[in-house]
PDB file of the backbone (N, CA, C, O) and the ligand in Angstrom, with CONECT records:
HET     ZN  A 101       1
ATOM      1  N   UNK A   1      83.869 133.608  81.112  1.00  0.00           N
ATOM      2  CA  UNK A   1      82.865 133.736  82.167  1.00  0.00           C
ATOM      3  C   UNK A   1      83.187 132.805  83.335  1.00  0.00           C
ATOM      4  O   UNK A   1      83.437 131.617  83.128  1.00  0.00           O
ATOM      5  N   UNK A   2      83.181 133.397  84.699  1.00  0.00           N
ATOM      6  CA  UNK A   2      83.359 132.680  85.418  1.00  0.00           C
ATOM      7  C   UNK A   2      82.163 131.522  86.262  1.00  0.00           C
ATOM      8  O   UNK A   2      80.948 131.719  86.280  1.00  0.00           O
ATOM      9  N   UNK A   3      82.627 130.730  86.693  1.00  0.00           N
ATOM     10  CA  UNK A   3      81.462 129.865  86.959  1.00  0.00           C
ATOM     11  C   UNK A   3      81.372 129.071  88.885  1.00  0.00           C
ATOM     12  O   UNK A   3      82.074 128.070  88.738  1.00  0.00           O
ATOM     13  N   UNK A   4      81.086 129.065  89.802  1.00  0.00           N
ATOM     14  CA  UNK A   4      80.872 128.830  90.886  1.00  0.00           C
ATOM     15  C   UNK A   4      81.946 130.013  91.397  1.00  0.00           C
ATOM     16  O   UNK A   4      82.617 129.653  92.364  1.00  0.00           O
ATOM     17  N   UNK A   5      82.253 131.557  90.833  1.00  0.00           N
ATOM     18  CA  UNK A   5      83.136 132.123  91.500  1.00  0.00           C
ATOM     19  C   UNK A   5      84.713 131.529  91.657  1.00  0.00           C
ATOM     20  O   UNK A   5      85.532 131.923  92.488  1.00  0.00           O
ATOM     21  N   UNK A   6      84.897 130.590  90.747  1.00  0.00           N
ATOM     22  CA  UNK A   6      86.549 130.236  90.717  1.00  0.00           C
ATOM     23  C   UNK A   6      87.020 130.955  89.371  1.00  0.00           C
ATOM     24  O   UNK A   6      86.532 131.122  88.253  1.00  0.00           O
ATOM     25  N   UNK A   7      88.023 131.246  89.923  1.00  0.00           N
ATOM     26  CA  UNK A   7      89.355 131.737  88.572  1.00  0.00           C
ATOM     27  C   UNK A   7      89.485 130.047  87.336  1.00  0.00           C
ATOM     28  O   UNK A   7      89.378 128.825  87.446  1.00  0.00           O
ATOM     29  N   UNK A   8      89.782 131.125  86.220  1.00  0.00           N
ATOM     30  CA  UNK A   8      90.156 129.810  85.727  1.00  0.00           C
ATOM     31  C   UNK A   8      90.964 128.726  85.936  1.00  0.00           C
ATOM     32  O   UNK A   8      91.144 128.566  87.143  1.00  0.00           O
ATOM     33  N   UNK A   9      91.689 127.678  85.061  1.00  0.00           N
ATOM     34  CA  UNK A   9      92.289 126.542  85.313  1.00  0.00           C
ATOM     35  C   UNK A   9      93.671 127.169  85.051  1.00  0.00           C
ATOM     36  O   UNK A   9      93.973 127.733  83.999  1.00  0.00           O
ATOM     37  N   UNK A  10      94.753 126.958  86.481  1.00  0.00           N
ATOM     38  CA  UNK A  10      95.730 127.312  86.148  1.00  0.00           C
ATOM     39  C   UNK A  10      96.630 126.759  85.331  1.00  0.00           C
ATOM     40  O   UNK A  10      97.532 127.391  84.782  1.00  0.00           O
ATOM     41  N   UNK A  11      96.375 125.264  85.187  1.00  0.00           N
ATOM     42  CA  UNK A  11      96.992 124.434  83.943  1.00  0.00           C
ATOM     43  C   UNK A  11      97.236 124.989  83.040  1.00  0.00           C
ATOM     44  O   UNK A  11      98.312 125.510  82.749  1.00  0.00           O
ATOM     45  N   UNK A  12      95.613 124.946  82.054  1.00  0.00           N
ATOM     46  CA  UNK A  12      95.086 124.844  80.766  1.00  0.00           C
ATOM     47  C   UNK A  12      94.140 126.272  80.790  1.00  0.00           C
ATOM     48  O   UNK A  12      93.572 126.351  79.701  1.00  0.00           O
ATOM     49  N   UNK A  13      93.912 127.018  81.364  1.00  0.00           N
ATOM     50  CA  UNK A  13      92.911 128.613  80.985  1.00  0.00           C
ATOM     51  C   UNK A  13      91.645 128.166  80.904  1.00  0.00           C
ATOM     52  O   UNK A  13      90.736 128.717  80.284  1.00  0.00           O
ATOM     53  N   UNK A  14      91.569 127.014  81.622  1.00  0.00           N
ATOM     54  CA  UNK A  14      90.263 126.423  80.913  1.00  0.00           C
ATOM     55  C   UNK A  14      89.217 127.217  82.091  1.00  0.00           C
ATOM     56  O   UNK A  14      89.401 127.628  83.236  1.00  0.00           O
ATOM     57  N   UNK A  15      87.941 127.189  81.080  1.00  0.00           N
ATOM     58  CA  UNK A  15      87.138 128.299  82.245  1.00  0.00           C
ATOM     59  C   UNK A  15      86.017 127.291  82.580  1.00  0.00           C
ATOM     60  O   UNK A  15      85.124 127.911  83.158  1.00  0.00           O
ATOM     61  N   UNK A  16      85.753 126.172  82.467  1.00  0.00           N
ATOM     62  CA  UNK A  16      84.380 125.306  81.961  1.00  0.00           C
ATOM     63  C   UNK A  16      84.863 124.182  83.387  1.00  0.00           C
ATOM     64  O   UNK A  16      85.468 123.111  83.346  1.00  0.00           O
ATOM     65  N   UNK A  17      84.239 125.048  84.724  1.00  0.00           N
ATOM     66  CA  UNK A  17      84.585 124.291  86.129  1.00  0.00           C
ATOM     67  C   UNK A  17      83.501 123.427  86.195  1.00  0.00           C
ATOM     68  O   UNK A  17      82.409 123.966  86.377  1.00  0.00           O
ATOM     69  N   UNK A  18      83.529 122.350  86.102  1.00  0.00           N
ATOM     70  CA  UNK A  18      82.421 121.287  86.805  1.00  0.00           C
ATOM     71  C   UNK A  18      82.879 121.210  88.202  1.00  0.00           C
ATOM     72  O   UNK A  18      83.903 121.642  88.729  1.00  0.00           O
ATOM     73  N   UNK A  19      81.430 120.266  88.887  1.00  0.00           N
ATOM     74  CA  UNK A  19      81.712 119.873  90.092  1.00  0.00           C
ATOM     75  C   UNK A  19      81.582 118.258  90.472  1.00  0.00           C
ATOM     76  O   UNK A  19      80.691 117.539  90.020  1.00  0.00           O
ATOM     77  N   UNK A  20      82.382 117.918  91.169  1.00  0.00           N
ATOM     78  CA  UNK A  20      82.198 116.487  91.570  1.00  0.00           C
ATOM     79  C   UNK A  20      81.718 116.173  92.980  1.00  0.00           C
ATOM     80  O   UNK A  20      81.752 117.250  93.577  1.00  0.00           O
ATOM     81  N   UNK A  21      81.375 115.415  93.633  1.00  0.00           N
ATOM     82  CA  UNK A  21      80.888 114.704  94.648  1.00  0.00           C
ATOM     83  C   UNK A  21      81.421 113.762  95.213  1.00  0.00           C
ATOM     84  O   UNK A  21      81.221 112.624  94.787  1.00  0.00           O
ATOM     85  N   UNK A  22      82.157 113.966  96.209  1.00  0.00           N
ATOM     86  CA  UNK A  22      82.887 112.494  96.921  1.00  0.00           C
ATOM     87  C   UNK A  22      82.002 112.439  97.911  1.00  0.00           C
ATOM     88  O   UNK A  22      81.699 113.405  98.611  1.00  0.00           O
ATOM     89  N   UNK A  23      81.415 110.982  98.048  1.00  0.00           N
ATOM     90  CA  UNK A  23      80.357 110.610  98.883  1.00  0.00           C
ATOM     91  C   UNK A  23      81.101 109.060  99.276  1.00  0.00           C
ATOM     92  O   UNK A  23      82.058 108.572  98.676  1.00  0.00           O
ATOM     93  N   UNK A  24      80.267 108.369 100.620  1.00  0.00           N
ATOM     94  CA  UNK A  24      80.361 107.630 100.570  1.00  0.00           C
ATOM     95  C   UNK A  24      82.018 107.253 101.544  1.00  0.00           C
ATOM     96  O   UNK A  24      82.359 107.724 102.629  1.00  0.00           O
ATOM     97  N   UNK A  25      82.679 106.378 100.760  1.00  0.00           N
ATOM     98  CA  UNK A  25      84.071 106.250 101.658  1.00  0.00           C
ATOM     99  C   UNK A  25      84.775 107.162 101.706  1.00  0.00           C
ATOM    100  O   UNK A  25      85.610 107.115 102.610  1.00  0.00           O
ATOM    101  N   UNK A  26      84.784 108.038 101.058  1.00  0.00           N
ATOM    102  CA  UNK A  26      84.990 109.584 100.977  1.00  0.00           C
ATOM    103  C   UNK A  26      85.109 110.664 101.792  1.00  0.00           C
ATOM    104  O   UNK A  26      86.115 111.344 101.995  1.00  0.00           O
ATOM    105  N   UNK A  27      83.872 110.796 102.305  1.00  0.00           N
ATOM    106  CA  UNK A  27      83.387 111.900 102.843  1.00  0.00           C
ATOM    107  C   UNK A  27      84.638 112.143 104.144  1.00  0.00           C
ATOM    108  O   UNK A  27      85.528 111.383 104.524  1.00  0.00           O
ATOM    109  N   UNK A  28      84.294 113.385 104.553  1.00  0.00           N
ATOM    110  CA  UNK A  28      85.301 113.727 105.937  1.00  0.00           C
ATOM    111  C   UNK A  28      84.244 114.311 107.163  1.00  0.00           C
ATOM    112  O   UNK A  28      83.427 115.232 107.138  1.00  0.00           O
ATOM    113  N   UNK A  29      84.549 113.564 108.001  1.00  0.00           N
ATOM    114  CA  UNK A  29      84.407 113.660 109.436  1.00  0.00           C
ATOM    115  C   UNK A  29      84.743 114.708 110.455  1.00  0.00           C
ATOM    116  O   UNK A  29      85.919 114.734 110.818  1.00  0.00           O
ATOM    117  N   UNK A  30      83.918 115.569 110.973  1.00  0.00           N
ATOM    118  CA  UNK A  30      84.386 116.227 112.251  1.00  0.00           C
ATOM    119  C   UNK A  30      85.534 115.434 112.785  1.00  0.00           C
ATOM    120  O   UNK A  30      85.299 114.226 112.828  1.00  0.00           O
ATOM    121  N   UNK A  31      86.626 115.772 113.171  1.00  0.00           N
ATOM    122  CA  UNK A  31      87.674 115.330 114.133  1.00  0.00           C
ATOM    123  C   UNK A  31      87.254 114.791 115.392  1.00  0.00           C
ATOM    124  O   UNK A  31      87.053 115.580 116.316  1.00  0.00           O
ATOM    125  N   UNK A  32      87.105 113.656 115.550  1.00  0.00           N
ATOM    126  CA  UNK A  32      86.460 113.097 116.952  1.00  0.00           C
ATOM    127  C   UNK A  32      85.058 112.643 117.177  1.00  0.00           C
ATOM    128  O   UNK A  32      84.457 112.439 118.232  1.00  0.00           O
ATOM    129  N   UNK A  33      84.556 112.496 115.519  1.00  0.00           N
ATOM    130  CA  UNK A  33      83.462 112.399 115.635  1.00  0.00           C
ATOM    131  C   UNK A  33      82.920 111.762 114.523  1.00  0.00           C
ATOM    132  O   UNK A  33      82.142 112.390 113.806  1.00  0.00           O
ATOM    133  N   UNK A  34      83.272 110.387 114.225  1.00  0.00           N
ATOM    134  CA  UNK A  34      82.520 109.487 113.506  1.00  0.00           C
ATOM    135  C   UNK A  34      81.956 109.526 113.274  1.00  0.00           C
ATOM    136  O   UNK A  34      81.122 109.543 114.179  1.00  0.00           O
ATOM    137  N   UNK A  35      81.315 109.611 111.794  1.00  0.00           N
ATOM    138  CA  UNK A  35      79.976 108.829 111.578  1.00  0.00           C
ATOM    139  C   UNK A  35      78.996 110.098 111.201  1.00  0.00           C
ATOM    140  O   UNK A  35      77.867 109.989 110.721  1.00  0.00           O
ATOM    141  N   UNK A  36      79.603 111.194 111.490  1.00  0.00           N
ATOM    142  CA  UNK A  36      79.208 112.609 110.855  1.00  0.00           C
ATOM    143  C   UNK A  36      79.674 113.178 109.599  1.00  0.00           C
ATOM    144  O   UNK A  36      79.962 114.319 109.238  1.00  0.00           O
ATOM    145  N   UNK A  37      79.658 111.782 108.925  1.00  0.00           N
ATOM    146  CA  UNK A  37      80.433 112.794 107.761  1.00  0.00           C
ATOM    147  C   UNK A  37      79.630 113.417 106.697  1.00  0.00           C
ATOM    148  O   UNK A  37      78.430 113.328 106.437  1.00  0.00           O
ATOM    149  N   UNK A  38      80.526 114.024 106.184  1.00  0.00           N
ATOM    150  CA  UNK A  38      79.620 114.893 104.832  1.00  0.00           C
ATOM    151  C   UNK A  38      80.489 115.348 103.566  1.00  0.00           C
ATOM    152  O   UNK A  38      81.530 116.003 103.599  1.00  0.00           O
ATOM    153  N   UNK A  39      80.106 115.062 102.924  1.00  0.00           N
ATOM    154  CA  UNK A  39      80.615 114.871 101.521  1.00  0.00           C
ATOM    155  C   UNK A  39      81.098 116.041 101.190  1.00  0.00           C
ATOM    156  O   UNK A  39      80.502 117.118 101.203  1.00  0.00           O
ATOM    157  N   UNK A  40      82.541 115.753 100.793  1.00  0.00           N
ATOM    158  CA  UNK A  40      83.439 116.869  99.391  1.00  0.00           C
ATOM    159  C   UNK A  40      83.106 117.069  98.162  1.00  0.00           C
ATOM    160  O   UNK A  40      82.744 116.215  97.353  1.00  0.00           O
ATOM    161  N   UNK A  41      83.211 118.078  98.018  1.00  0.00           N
ATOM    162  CA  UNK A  41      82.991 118.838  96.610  1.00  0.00           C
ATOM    163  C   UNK A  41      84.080 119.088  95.749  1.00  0.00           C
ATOM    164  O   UNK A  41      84.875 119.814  96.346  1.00  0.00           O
ATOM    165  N   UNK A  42      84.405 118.859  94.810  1.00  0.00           N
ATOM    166  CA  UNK A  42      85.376 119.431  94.283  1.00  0.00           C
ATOM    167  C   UNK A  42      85.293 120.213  92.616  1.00  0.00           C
ATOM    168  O   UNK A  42      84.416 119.999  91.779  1.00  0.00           O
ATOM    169  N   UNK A  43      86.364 121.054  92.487  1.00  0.00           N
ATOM    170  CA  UNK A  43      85.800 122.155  91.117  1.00  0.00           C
ATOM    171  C   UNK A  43      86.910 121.489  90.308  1.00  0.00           C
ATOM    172  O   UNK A  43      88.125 121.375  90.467  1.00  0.00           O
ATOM    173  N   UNK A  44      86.243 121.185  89.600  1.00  0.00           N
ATOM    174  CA  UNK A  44      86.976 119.849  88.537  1.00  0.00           C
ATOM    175  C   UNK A  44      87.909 120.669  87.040  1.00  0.00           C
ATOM    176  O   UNK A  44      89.083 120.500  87.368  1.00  0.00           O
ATOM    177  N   UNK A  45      87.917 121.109  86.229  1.00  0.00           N
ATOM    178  CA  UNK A  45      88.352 121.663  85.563  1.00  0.00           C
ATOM    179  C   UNK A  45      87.591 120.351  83.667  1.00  0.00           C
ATOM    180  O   UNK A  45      88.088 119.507  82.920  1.00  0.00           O
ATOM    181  N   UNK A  46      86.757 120.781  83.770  1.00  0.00           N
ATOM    182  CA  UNK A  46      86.293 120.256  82.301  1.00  0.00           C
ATOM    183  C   UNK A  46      87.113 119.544  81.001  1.00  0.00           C
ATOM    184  O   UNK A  46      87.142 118.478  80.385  1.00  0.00           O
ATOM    185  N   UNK A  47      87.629 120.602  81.010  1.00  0.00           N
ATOM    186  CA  UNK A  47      89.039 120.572  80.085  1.00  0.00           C
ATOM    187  C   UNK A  47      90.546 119.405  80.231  1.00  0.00           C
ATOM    188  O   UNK A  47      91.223 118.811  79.392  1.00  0.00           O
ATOM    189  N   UNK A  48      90.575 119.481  81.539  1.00  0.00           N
ATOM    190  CA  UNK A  48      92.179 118.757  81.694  1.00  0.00           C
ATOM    191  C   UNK A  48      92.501 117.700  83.027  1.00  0.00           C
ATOM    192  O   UNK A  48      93.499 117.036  83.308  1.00  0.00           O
ATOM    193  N   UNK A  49      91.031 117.892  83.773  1.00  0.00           N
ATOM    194  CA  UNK A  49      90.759 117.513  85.164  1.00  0.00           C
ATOM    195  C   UNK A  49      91.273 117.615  85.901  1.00  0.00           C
ATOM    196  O   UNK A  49      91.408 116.673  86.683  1.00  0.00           O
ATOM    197  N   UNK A  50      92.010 119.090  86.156  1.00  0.00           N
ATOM    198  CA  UNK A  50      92.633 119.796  86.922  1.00  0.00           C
ATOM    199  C   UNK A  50      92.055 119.925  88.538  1.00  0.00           C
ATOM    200  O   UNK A  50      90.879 120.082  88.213  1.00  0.00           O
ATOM    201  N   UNK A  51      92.024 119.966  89.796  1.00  0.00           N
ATOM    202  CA  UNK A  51      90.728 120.210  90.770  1.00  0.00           C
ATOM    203  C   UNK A  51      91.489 121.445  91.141  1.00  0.00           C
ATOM    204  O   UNK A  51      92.677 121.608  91.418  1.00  0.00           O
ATOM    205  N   UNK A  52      90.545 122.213  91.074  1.00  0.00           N
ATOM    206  CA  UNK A  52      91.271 124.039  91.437  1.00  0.00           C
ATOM    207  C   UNK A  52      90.631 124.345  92.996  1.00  0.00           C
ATOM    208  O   UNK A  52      90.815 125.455  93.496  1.00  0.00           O
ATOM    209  N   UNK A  53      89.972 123.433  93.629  1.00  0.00           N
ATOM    210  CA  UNK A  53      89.644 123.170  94.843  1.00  0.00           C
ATOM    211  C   UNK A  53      88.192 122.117  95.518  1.00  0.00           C
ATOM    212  O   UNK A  53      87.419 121.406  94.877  1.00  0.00           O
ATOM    213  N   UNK A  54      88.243 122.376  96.982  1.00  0.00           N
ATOM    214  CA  UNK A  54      87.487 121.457  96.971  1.00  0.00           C
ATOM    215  C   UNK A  54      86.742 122.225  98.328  1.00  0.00           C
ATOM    216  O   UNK A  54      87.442 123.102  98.834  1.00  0.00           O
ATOM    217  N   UNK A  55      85.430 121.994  98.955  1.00  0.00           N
ATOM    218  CA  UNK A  55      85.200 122.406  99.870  1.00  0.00           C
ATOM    219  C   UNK A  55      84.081 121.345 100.413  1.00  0.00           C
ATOM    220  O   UNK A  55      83.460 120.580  99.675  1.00  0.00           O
ATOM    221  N   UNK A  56      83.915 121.439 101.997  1.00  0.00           N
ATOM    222  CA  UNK A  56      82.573 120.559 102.331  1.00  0.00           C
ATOM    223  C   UNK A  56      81.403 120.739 101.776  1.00  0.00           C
ATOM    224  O   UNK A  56      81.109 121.773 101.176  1.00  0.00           O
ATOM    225  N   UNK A  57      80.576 119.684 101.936  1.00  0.00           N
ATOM    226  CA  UNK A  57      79.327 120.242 101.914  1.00  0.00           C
ATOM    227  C   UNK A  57      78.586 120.638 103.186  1.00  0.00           C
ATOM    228  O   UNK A  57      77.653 121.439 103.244  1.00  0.00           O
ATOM    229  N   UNK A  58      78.971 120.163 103.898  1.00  0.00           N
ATOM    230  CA  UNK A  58      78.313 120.999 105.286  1.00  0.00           C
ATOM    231  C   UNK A  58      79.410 121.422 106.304  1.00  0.00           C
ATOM    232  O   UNK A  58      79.685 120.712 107.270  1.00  0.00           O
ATOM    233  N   UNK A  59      80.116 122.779 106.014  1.00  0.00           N
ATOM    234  CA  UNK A  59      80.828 123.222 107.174  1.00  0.00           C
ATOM    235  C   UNK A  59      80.462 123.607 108.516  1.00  0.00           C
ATOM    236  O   UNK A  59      81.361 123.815 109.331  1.00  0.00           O
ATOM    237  N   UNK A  60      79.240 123.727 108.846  1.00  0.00           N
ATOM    238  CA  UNK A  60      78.856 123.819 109.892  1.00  0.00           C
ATOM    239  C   UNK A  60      78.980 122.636 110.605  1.00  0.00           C
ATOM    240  O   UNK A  60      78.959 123.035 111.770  1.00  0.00           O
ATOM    241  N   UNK A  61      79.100 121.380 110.636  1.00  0.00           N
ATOM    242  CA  UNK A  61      79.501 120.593 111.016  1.00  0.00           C
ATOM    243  C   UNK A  61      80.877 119.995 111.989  1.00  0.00           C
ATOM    244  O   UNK A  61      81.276 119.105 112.740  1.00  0.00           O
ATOM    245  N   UNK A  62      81.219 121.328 111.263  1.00  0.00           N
ATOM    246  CA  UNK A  62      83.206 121.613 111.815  1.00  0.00           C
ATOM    247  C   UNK A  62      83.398 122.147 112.920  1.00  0.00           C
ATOM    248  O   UNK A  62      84.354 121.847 113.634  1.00  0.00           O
ATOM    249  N   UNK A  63      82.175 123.357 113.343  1.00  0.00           N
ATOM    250  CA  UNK A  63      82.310 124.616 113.826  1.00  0.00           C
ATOM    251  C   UNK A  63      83.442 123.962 115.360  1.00  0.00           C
ATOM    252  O   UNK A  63      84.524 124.401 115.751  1.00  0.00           O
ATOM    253  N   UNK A  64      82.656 122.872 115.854  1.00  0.00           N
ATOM    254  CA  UNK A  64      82.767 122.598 116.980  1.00  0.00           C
ATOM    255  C   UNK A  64      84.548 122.175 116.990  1.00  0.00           C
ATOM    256  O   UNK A  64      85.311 122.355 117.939  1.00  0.00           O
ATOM    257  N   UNK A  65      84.843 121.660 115.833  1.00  0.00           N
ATOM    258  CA  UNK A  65      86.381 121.055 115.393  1.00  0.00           C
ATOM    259  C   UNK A  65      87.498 122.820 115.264  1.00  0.00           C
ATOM    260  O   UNK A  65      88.694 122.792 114.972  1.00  0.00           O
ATOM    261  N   UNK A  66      86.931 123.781 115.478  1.00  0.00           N
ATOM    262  CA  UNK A  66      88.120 125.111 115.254  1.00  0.00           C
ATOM    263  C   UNK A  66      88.572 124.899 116.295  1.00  0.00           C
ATOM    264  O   UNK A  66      88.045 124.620 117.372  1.00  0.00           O
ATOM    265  N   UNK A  67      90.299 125.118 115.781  1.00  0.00           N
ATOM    266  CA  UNK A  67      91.159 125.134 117.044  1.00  0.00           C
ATOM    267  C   UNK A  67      91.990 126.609 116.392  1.00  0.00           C
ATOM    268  O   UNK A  67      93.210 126.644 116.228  1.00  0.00           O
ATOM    269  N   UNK A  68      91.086 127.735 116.087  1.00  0.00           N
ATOM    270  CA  UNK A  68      92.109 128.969 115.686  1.00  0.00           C
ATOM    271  C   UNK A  68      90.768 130.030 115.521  1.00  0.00           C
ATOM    272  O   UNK A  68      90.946 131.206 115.203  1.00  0.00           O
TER     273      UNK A  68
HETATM  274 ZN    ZN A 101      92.429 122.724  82.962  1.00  0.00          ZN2+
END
């Protein structure tokens, strides 16, 4: 069963995705714009602690940062 919509762990088959929270010194910033940051997510892999990805928590934050 899949779980937040990720494929399993390409490592280990492992299907059991947690999520983590980078907060704090962490977080990433609009480009040019300090002090806006907002915390990463990442899909952890249960099993082997594989990260099969990671995404913001607030992409709207970016909009203004597209250069494509
Ligand atoms: Zn794994």
């Amino acid at each position: 069963m899949r779980e937040y919509g990720v494929d399993p762990c390409p490592q280990c088959g492992g299907t059991k995705i947690g999520r983590g929270k980078q907060s704090g010194y962490g977080t990433i910033s609009p480009y040019g714009r300090l002090g806006f940051g907002t915390a990463l997510i990442h899909l952890i892999c249960t099993d082997c602690g594989w990260i099969l990805g990671s995404y913001v928590e607030n992409p709207g934050s970016f909009r203004k940062t597209v250069v494509k």
